[in-house]
C-alpha positions in Angstrom: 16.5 -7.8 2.4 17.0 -3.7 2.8 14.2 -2.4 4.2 15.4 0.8 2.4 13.1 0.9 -0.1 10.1 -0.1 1.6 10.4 2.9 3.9 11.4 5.1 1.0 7.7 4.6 -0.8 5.9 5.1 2.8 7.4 8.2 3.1 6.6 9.3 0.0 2.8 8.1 0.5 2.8 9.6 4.0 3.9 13.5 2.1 1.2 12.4 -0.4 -1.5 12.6 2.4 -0.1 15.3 4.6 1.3 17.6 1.7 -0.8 17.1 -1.1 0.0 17.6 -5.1 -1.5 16.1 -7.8 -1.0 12.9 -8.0 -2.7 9.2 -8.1 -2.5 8.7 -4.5 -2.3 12.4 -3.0 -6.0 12.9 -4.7 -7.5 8.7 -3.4 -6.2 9.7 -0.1 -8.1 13.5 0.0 -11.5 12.4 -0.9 -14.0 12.3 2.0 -13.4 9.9 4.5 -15.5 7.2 2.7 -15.1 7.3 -0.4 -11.2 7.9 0.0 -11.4 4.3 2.2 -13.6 3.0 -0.2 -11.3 3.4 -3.5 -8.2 2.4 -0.9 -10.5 -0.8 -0.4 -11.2 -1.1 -4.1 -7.9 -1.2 -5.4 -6.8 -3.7 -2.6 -9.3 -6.3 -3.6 -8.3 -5.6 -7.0 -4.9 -6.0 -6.8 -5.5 -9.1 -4.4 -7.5 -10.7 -7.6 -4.5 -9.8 -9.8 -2.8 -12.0 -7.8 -4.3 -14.5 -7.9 -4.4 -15.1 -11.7 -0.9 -13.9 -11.6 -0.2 -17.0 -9.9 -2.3 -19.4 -11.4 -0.8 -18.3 -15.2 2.5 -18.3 -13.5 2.9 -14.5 -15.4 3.8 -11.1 -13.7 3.4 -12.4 -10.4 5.9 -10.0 -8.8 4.6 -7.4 -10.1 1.0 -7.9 -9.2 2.1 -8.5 -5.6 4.5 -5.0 -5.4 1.0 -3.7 -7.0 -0.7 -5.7 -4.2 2.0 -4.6 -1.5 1.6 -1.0 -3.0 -1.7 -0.7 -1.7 -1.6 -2.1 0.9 1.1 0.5 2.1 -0.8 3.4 1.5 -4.5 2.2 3.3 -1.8 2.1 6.6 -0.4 5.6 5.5 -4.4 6.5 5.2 -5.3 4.9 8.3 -2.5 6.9 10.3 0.1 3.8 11.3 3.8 3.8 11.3 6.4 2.4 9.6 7.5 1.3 12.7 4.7 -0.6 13.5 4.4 -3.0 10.5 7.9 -3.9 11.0 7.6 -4.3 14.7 4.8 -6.5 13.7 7.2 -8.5 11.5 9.6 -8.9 14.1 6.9 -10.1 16.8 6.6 -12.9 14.1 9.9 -13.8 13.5 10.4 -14.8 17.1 
């Protein structure tokens, strides 16, 4: 798998928080500092629940989990790590 696009969307989320427009995720990520984690935190349990159900009715499983992964993305954008680190991370593992 091309880790193209996966790159692509964190750069996008990282302009989001250092450029702001309007949009869904440049306005979660500019609220104070806890209530901007908060909602990140929110929508991650969420989305987490989503998948659940998703896989026990066997229905829109992949997309919950890019919803899930989605989210996921942007509390590391909002928490200030890399890229590089997650997939450093998921080399370490590999080994």
């Amino acid at each position: 798998m091309s880790d193209e696009v996966i790159r692509a969307v964190y750069e996008v989320l990282e302009s989001r928080r250092d450029n702001p427009i309007d949009s869904y995720t440049s306005n979660i990520m500019q609220d104070s500092d806890k209530k901007a984690e908060d909602k990140i935190l929110e929508k991650i349990a969420e989305e987490t629940g989503e998948v659940l159900i998703a896989t026990k009715n066997k229905e829109n499983l992949v997309y919950e989990s890019v919803d899930l992964l989605f989210f996921t993305l942007l509390n590391c954008v909002y928490q200030g790590i890399t890229i590089e680190e997650i997939f450093e991370e998921f080399e370490r593992r590999r080994k």
